[in-house]
TORTIRO-764799 format. One line per 4 residues: number of its first residue (from 1); for each residue y, z, x of C-alpha. Coordinates in steps of 0.001 Angstrom, whole numbers, plus 524288, in hexadecimal, padded with zeros to 5 digits. Example, Ala and Ser with C-alpha at 12.3 -4.5 7.8 and 13.67 -1.06 7.14 Angstrom:
! residues 2
1> 7EE6C,81E78,8300C  7FBDC,81BE4,83566
END
This chain:
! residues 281
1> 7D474,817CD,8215C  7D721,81887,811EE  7E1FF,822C2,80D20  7E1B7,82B24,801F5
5> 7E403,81EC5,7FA28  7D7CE,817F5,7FC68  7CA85,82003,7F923  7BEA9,819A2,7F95B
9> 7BCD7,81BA2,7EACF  7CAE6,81361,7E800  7C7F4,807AC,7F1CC  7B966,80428,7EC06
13> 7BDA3,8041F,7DC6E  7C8DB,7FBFF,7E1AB  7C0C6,7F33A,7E9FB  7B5E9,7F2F0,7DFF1
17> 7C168,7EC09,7D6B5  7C43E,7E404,7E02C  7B715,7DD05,7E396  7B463,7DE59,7D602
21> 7C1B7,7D640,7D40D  7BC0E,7CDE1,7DF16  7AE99,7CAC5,7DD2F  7AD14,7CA87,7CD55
25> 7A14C,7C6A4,7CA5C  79D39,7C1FD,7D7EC  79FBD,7BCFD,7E501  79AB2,7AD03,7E2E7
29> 79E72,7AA4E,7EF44  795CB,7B335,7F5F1  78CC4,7B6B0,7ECF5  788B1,7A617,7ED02
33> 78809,7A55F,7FA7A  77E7C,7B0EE,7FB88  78521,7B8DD,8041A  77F60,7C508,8011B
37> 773CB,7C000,80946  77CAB,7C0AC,81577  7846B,7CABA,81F66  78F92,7C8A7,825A8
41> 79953,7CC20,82E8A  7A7FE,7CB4E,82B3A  7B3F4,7D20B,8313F  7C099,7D43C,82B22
45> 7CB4C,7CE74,833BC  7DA8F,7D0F1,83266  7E280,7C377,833FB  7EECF,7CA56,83635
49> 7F4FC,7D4A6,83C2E  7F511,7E10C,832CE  7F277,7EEC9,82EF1  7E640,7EFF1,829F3
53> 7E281,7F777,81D60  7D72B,7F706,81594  7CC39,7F6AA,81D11  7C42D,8007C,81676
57> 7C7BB,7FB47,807DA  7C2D8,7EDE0,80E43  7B6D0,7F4AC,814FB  7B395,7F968,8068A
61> 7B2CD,7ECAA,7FF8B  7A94A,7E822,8083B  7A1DD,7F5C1,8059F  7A306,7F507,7F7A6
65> 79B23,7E75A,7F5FF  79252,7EA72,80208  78EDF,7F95C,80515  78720,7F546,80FB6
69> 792EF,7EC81,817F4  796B5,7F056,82581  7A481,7F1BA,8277A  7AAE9,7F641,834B8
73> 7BA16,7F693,83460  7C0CA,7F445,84137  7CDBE,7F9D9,83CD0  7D2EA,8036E,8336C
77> 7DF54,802C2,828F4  7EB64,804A5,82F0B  7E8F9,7FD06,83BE3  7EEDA,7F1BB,83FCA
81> 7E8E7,7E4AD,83EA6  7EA41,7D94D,849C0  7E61F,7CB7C,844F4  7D8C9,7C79C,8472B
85> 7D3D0,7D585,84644  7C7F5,7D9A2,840AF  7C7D7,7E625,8362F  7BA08,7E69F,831FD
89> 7AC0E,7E0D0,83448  7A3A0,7E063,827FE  794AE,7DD2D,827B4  78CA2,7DB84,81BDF
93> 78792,7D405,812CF  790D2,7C7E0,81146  790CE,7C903,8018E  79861,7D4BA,80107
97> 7A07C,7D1B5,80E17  7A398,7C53E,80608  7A4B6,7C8B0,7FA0C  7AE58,7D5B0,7FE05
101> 7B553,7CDCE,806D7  7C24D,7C9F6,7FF17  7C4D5,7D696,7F824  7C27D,7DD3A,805C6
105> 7CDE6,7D5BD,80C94  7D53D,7D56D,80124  7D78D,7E424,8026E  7D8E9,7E5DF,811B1
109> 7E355,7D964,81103  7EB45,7DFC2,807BD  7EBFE,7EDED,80D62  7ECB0,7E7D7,81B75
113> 7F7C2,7E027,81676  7FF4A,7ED5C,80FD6  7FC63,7F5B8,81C9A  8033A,7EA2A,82419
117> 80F48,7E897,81D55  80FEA,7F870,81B9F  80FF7,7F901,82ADC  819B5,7F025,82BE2
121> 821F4,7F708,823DA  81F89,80506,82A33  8207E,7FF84,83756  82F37,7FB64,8344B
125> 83200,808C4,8311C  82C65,80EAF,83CF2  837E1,818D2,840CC  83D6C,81CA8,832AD
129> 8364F,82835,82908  8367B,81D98,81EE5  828D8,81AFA,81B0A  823AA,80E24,813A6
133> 81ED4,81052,8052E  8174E,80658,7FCB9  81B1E,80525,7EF18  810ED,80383,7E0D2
137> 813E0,7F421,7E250  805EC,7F3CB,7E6A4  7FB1A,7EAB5,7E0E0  7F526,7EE17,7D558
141> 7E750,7F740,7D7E7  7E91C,7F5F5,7E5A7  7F422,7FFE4,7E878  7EAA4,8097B,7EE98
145> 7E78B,7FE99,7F849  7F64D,7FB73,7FA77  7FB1A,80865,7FC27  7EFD7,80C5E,804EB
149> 7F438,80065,80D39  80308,802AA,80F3E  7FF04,81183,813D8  7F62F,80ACC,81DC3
153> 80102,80263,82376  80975,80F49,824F2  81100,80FA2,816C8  81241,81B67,80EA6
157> 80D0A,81C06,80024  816AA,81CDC,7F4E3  81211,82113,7E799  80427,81A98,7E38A
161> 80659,81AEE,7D72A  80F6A,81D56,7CA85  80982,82B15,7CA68  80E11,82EBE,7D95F
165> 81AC1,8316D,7D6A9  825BB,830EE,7CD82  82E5F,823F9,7D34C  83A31,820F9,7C98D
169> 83DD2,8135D,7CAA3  84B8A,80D40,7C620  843CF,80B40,7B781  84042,819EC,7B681
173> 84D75,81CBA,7B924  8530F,8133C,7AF08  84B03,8175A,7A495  84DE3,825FC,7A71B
177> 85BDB,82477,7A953  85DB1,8283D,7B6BB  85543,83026,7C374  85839,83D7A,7BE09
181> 850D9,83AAD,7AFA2  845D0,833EE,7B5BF  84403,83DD0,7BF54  84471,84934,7B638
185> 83BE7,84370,7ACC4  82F85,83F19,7B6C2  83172,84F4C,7BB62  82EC9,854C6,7AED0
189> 82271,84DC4,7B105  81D27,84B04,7BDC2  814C4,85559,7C614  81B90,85C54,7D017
193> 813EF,855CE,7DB57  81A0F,84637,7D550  825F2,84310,7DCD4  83111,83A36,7D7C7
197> 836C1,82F57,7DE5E  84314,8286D,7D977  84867,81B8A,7DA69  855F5,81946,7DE47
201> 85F1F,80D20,7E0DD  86C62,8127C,7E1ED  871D6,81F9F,7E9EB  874E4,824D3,7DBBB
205> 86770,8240C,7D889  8639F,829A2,7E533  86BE5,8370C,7E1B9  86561,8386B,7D457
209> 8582B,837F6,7D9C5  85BC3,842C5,7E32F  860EF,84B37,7D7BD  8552D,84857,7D13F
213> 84D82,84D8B,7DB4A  84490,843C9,7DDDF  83AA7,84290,7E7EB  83BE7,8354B,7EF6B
217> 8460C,82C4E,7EA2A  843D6,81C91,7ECD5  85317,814DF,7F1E3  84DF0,80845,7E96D
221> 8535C,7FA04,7F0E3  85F3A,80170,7F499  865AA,7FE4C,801FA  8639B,80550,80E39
225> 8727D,809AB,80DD0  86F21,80F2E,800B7  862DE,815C1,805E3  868A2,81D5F,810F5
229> 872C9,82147,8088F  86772,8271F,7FE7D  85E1C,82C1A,8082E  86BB6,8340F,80A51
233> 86C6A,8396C,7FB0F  85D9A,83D6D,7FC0E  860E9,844BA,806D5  85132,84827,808A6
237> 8513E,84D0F,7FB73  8471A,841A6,7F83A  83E45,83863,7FD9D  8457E,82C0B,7FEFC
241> 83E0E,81E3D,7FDA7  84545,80FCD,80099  83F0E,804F4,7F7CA  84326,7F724,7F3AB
245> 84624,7EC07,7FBF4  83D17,7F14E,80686  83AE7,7E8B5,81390  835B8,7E80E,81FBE
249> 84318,7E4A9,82590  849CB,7EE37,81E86  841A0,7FA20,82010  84848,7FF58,82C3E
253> 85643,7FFE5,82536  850BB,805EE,81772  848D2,810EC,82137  85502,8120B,82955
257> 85CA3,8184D,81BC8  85350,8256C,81C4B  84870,82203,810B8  83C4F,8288F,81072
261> 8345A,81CCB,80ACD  83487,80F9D,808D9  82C6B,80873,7FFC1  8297C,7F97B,7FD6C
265> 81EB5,7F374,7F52E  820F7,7E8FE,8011D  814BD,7EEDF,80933  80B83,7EBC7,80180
269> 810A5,7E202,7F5D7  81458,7D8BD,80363  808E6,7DC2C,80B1B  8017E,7D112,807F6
273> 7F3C6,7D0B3,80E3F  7EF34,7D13F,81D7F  7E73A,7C5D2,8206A  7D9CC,7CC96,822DA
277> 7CE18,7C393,82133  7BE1B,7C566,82039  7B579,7BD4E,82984  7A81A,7BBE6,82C54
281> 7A213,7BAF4,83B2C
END
């Protein structure tokens, strides 16, 4: 179940890195104890309840070092997890099972671990049109992974990169003197098909953006008295995205003002990493 994010072409040059990251100049741990002369049997085993995600960028590590390794996946990305349950059985030679083993789980931890929190976070807004948005405070080289992930637990994708979009931040502003010069300088510029979000922390800001005629225009750490009262002023003549000082407990009031979006860095810079483990039978 990969998106549009993850062809096969991305995931092995990033994988490839990653053993190469791993392994260096050898596995002396199971090179020495000859392992290559063995097969094995090993499942991968969730600890914790979860969402899963990355089962095939998992399957593929094992693939990479061993072509000939039999891998049958018992559940697919998106599904929920129970503790104790099994989401693969892998047979093969036990070098490469070995060997492949850490950089294997180190993915499928970390995306189960974003699709988790995601789902947390969409479940809370179950009811509203506000949708969940990630943000580019993502790991270095591994955004593809992270971004994949949060649209797996049910969040929407913001920009990928700085190229997306046009997003004026409070510093853009500053050094342009204000929302209408920034905007009119990116326009002589940009292509037609680039639209231009704005960032905005007071109602005063929130009317210049409108006259500027901007496409989606961010309420930045404002309060939710503040937001209603701007989701007003728009008046559906933009998209309209809450950010800063986003919470689980608080996502029910910030939805409740009428935004579009909301987007927090906090689904996948606090995911952490699902306990998911590798054992042999």
């Amino acid at each position: 179940m990969l998106s549009y994010l993850l062809h096969d072409f991305i995931i092995e040059k990033h994988i490839k890195r990653a053993l190469e990251e791993d392994i260096g100049y050898g596995d002396i741990s199971t090179d020495y104890i000859e392992a290559s002369e063995h097969t094995l049997t090993a499942v991968i085993n969730s600890r914790e309840e979860g969402i899963v995600c990355g089962v095939d960028v998992a399957k593929k590590v094992f693939k990479i070092l061993d072509k000939n390794v039999e891998i049958n996946t018992l559940i697919e990305d998106g599904e929920k997890l129970s503790k104790g349950q099994d989401i693969a059985i892998i047979k093969g030679n036990a070098r490469g099972i070995l060997t492949a083993e850490r950089t294997a789980l180190n993915y499928i931890q970390r995306m189960s671990a974003i699709a988790t929190m995601t789902h947390k976070y969409v479940q809370e807004l179950e009811g509203f049109k506000a949708q969940i948005v990630e943000t580019r405070k993502t790991t270095p080289c591994f955004r593809i992974f992270e971004k994949y992930a949060v649209q797996i637990g049910g969040g929407a994708t913001h920009r990928f990169g700085l190229s997306d979009c046009v997003m004026l931040k409070d510093n853009h502003i500053a050094l342009c003197g204000g929302i209408k010069q920034a905007v009119e300088k990116v326009k002589k510029h940009i292509s037609y098909t680039h639209k231009i979000e704005v960032e905005t922390d007071t109602l005063k800001q929130v009317e210049e953006a409108v006259e500027a005629g901007v496409d989606i225009i961010m309420l930045d750490n404002m309060s939710c008295s503040d937001m209603s009262k701007a989701v007003k002023i728009i008046n559906h003549r933009a998209l309209v995205e809450a950010s800063g000082n986003i919470k689980l407990k608080n996502l029910k009031e910030i939805a409740s003002t009428g935004v579009d979006f909301i987007s927090t860095s906090a689904t996948i810079v606090k995911a952490g990493a699902l306990d998911i483990g590798l054992d042999i039978y």
